[in-house]
Structures are given as C-alpha cells and as structure tokens.
Backbone as ProteinMPNN parsed JSONL, in Angstrom:
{"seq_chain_A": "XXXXXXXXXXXXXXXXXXXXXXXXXXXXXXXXXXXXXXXXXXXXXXXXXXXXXXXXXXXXXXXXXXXXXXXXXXXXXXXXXXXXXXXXXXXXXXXXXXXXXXXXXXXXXXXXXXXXXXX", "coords_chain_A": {"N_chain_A": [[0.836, -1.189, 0.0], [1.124, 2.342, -0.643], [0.79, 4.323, 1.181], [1.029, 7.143, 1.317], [-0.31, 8.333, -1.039], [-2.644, 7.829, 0.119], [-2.607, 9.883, 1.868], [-2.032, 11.944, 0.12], [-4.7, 11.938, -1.214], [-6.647, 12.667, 1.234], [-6.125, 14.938, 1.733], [-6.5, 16.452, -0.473], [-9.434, 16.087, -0.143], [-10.056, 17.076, 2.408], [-9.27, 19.999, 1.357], [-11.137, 20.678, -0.084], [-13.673, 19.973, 0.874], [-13.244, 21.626, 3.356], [-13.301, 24.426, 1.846], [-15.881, 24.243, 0.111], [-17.495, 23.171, 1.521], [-18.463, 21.168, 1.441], [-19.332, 17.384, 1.886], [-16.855, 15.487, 2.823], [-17.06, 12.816, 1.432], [-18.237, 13.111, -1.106], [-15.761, 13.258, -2.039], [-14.159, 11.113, -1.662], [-15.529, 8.872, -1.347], [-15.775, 7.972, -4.504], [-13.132, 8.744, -5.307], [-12.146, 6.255, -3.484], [-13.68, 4.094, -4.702], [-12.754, 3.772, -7.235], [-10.631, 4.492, -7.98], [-8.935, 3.23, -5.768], [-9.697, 0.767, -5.073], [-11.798, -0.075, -3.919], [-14.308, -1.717, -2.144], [-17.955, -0.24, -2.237], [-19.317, -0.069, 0.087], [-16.849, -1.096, 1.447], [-15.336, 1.706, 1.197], [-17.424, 3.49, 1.582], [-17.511, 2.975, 4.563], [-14.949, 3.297, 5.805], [-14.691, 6.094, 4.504], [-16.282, 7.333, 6.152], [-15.281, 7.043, 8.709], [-12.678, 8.023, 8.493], [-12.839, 10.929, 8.28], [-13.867, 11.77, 10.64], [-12.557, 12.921, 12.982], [-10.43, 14.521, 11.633], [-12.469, 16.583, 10.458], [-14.207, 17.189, 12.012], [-12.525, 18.58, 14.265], [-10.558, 20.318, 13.438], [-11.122, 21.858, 10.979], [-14.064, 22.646, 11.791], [-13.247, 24.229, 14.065], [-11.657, 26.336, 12.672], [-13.783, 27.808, 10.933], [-15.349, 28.362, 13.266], [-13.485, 30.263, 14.241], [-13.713, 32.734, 12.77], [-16.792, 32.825, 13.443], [-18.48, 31.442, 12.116], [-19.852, 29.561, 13.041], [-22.565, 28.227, 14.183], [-23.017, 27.055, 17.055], [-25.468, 26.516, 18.688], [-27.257, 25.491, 16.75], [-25.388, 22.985, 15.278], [-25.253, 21.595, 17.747], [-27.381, 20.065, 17.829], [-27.51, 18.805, 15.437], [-25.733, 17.225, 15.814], [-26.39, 15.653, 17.186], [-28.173, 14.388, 15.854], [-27.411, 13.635, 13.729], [-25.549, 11.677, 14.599], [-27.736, 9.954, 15.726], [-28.793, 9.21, 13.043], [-26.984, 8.332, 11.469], [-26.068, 5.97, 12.639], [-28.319, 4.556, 12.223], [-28.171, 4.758, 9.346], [-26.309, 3.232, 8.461], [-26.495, 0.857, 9.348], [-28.959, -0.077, 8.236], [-27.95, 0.498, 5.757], [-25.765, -2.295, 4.701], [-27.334, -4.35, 4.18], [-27.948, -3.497, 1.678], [-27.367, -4.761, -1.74], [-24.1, -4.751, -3.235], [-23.916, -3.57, -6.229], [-26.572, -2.002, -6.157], [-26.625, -0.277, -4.608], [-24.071, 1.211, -5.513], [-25.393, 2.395, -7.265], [-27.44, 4.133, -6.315], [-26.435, 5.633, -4.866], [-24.959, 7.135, -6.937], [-27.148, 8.436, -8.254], [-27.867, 9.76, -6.183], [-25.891, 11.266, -6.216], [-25.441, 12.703, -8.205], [-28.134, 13.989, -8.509], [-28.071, 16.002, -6.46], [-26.108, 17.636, -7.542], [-27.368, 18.507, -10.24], [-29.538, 19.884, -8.841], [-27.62, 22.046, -7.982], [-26.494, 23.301, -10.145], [-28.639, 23.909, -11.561], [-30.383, 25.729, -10.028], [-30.937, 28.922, -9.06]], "CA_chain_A": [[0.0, 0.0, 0.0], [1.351, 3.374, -0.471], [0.343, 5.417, 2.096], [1.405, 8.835, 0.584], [-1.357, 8.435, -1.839], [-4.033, 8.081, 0.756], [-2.316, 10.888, 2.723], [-2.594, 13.15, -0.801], [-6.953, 12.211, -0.975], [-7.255, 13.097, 2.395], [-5.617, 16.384, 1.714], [-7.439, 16.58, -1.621], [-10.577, 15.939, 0.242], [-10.532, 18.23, 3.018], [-8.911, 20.706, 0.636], [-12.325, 20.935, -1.102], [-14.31, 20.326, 2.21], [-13.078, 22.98, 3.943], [-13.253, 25.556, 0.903], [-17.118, 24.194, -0.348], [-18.308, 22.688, 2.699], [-18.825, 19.388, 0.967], [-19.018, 16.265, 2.816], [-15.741, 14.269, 1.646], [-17.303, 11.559, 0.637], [-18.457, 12.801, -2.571], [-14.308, 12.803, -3.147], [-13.656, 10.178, -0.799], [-15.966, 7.742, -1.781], [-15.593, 7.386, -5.736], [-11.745, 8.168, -5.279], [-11.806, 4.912, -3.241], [-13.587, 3.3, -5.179], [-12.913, 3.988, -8.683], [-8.749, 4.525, -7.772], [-8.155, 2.432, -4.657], [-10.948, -0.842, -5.533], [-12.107, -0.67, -2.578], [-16.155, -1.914, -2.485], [-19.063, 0.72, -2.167], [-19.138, -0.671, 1.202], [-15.572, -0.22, 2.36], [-15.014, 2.782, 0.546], [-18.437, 4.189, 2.803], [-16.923, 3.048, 6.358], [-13.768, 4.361, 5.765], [-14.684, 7.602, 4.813], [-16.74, 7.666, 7.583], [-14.279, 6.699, 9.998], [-11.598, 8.81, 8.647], [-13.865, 11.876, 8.724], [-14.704, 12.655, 11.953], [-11.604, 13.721, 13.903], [-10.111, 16.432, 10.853], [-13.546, 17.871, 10.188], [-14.718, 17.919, 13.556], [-12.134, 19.307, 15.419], [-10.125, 21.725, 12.672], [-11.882, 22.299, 9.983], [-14.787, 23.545, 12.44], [-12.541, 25.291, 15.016], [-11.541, 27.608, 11.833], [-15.266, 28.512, 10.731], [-16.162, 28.729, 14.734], [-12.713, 31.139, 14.985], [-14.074, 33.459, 12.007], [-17.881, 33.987, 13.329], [-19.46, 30.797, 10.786], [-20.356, 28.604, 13.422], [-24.4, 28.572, 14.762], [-23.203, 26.146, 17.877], [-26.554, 25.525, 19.373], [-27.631, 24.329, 16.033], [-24.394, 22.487, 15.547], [-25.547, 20.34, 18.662], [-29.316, 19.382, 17.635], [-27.489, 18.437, 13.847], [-24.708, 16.502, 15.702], [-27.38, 14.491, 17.853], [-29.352, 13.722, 14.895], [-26.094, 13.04, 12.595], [-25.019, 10.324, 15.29], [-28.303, 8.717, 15.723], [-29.1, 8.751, 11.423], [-25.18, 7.816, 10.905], [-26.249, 4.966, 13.405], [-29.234, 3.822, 11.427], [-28.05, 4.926, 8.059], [-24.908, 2.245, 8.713], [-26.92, -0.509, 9.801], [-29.794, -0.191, 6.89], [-27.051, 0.102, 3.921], [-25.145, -3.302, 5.293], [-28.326, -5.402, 3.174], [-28.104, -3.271, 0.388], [-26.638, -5.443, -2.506], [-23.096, -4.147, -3.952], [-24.555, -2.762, -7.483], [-27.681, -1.172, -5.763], [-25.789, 0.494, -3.743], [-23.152, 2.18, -6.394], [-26.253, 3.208, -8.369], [-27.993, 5.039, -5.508], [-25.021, 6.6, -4.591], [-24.687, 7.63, -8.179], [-28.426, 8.871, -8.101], [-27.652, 10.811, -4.845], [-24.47, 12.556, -6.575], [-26.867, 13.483, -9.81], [-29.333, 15.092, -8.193], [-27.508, 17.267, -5.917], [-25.008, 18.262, -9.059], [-28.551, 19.53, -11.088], [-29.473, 21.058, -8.117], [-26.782, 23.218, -7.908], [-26.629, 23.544, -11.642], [-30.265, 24.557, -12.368], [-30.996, 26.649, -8.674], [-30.155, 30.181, -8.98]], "C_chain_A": [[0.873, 1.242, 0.0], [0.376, 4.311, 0.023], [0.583, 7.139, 1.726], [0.312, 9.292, -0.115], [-2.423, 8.729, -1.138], [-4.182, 9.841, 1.799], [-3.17, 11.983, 1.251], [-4.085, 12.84, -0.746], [-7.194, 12.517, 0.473], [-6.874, 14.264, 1.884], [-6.622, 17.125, 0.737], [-8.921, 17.143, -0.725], [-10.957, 16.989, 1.233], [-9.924, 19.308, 2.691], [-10.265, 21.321, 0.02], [-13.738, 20.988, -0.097], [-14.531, 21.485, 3.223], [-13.429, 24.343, 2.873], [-15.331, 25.52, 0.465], [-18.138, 23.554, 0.005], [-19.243, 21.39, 2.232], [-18.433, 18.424, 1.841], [-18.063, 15.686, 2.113], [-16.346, 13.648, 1.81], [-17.8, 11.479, -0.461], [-17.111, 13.111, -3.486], [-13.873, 11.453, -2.627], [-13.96, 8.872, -1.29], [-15.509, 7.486, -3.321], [-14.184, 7.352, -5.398], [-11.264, 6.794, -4.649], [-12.255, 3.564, -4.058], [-12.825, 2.629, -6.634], [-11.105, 3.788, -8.849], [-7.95, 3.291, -6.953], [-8.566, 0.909, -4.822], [-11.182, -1.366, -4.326], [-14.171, -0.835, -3.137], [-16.761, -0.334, -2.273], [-18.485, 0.961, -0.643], [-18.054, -0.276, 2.404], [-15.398, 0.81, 2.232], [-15.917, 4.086, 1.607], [-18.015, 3.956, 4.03], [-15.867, 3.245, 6.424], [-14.039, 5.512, 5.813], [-15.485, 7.965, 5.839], [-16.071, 7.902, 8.864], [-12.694, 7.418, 9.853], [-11.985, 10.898, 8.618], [-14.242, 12.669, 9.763], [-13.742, 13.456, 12.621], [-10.98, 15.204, 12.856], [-11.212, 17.649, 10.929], [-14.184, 18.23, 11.437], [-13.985, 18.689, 14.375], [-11.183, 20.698, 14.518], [-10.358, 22.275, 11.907], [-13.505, 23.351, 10.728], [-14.793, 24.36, 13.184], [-12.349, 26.49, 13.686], [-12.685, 28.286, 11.727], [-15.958, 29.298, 12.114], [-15.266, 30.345, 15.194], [-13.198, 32.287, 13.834], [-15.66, 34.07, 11.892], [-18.922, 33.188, 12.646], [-19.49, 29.666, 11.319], [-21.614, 28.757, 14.583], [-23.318, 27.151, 16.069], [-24.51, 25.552, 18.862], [-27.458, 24.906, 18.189], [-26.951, 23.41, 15.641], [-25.089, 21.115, 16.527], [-26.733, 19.362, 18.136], [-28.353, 18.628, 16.159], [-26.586, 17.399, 14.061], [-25.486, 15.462, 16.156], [-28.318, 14.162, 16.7], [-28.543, 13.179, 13.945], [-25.755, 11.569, 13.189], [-26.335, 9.205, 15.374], [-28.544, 8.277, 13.975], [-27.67, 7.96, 10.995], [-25.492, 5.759, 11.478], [-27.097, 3.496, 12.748], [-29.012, 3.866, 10.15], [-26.97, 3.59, 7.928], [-25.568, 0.927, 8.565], [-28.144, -0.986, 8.553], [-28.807, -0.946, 5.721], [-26.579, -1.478, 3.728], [-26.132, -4.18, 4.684], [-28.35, -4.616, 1.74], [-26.944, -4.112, -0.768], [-25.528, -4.374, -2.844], [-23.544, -3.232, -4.966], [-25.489, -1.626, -7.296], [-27.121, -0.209, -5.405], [-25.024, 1.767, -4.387], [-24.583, 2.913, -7.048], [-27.343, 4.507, -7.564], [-26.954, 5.818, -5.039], [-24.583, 7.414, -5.786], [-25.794, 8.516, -8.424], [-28.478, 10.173, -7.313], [-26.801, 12.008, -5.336], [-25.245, 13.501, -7.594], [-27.974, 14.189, -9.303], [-28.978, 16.75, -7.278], [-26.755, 17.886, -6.821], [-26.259, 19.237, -10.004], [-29.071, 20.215, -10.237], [-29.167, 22.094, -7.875], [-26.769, 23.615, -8.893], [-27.611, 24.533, -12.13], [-30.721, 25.566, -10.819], [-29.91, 27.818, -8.581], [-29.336, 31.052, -8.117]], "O_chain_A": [[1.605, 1.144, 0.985], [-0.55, 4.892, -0.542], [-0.033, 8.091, 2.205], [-0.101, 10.44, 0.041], [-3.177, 9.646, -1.466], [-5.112, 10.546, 2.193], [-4.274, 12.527, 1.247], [-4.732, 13.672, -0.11], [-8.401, 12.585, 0.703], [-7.904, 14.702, 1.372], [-7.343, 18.084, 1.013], [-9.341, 18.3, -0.688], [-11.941, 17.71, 1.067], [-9.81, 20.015, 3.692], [-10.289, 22.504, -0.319], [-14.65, 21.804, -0.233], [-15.528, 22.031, 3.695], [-13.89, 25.325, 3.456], [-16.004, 26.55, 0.519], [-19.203, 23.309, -0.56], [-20.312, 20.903, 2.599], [-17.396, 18.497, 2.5], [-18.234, 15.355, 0.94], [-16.472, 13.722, 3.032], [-17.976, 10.41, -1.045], [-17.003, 13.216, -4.708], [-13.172, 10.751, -3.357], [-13.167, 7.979, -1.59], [-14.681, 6.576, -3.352], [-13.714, 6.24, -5.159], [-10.262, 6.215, -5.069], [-11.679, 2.48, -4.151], [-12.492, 1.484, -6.939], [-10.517, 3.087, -9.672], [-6.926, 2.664, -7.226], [-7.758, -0.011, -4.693], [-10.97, -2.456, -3.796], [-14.892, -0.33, -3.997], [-16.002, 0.629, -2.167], [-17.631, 1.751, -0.242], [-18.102, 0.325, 3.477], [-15.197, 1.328, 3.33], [-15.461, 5.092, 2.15], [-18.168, 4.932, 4.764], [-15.622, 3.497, 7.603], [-13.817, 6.182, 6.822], [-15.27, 9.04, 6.399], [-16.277, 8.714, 9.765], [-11.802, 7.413, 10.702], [-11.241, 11.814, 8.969], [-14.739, 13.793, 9.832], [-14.011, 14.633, 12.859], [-11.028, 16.402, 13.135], [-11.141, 18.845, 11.213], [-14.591, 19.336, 11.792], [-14.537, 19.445, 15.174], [-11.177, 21.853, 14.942], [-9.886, 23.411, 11.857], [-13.895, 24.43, 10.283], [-15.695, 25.181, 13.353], [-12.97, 27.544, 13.821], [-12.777, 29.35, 12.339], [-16.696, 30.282, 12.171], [-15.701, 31.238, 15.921], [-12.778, 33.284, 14.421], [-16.073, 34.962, 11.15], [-20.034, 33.675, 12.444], [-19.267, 28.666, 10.636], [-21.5, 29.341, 15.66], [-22.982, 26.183, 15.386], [-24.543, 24.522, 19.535], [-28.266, 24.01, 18.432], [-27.717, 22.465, 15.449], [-25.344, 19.984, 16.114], [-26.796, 18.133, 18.125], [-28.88, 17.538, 15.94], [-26.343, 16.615, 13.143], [-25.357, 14.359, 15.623], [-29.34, 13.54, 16.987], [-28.967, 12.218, 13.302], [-25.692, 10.542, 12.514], [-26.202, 7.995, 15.187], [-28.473, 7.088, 13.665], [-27.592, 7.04, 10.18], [-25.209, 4.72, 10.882], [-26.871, 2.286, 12.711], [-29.625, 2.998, 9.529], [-27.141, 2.993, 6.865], [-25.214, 0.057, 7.77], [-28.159, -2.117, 8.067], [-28.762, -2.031, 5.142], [-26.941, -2.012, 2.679], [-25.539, -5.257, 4.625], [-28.785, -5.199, 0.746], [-25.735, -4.015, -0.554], [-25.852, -3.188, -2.781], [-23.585, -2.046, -4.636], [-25.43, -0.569, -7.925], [-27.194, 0.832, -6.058], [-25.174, 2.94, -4.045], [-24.56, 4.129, -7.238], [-27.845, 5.487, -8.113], [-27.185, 7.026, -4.993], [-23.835, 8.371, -5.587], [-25.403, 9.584, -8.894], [-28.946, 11.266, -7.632], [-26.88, 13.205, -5.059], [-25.497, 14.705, -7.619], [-28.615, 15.001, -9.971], [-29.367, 17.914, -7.371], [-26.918, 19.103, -6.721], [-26.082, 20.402, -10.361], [-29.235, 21.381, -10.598], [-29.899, 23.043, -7.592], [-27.148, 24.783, -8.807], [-27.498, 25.553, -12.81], [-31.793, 26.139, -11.01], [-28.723, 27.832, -8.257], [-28.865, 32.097, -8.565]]}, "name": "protein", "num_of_chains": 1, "seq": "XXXXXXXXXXXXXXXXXXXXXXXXXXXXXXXXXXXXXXXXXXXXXXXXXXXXXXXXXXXXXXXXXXXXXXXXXXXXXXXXXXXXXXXXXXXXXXXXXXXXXXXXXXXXXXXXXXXXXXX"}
C-alpha cells in the first residue's frame, strides 16, 4: 500500500471540504472506489471513519474562529447526525453491492442539477 497516496486524498478531500463545505465523501468515496478498488461498502466506512476527527475538530474550530459557526444548532445536527449515521450504517449493510453504487450515483446526480439549475 502506499500510504502517501491516501495521505494526498485526504488532503485533496478536506482541501475541497473545507473551501465548499462538501461532505468528503463525494471525493472520498468514488476516489476509493474507482482509484483504490475498494467496495461501495468499504469505501463508505472508511470515509466515515476517517472523517470525523479532521472535520470535527479543525476544519470547524476555523469557521467557529471566524464567526461561521451557529453552535446551538451544531448540537441538535450533531445528535441527529449520530443517531441517522447509526441507522443509516446498519440499513445500507443489506443493500446489494450494485444497488448500492447506483444510488449513490443517483444521490451525486441530483444534488449536481441542483446546484446547476438553482439560482
């Protein structure tokens, strides 16, 4: 494994996170899958699990030290992130391999014309 590589997509990732307040995982995930061959699957509990400590603690200390952090909605979004993260985890885990990439593909396409077509 070269580790350098994964170091550069993390960087990548919260490079583009931090700047357009995108969740990495719409770099995280295809770059794993599509680059690294990792499943849907792994590719989703990884970036999950490599996720939480950058963007939670420096990526939101910056926004919080500049004035662009609501912290009492912050809390209500983190308690509802942990229990949906909770149930969103445990749902996907029956979704077949294929299904899976194509709803995830579905998910990326709609938010992309979203932004596209909303003024």
């Amino acid at each position: 494994m070269n580790y350098l590589l994964y170091v550069i997509l993390g960087l990548v990732a919260g490079i583009l996170s931090g700047m357009f307040g995108i969740g990495g995982g719409t770099i995280l995930i295809p770059a794993l899958v599509f680059l690294f061959g990792l499943t849907q699957h792994q590719a989703q509990g990884t970036t999950l699990a490599a996720m939480v400590p950058p963007i939670g603690l420096l990526a939101a200390w910056r926004y919080w030290q500049a004035g662009n952090v609501k912290i009492s909605l912050a809390v209500f979004i983190c308690l509802g992130f942990l229990i949906g993260g909770l149930i969103g985890a445990h749902f996907i885990q029956g979704i077949p391999e294929p299904l899976l990439k194509k709803l995830f593909g579905v998910y990326l396409l709609a938010i992309a014309l979203r932004i596209i077509f909303t003024k």
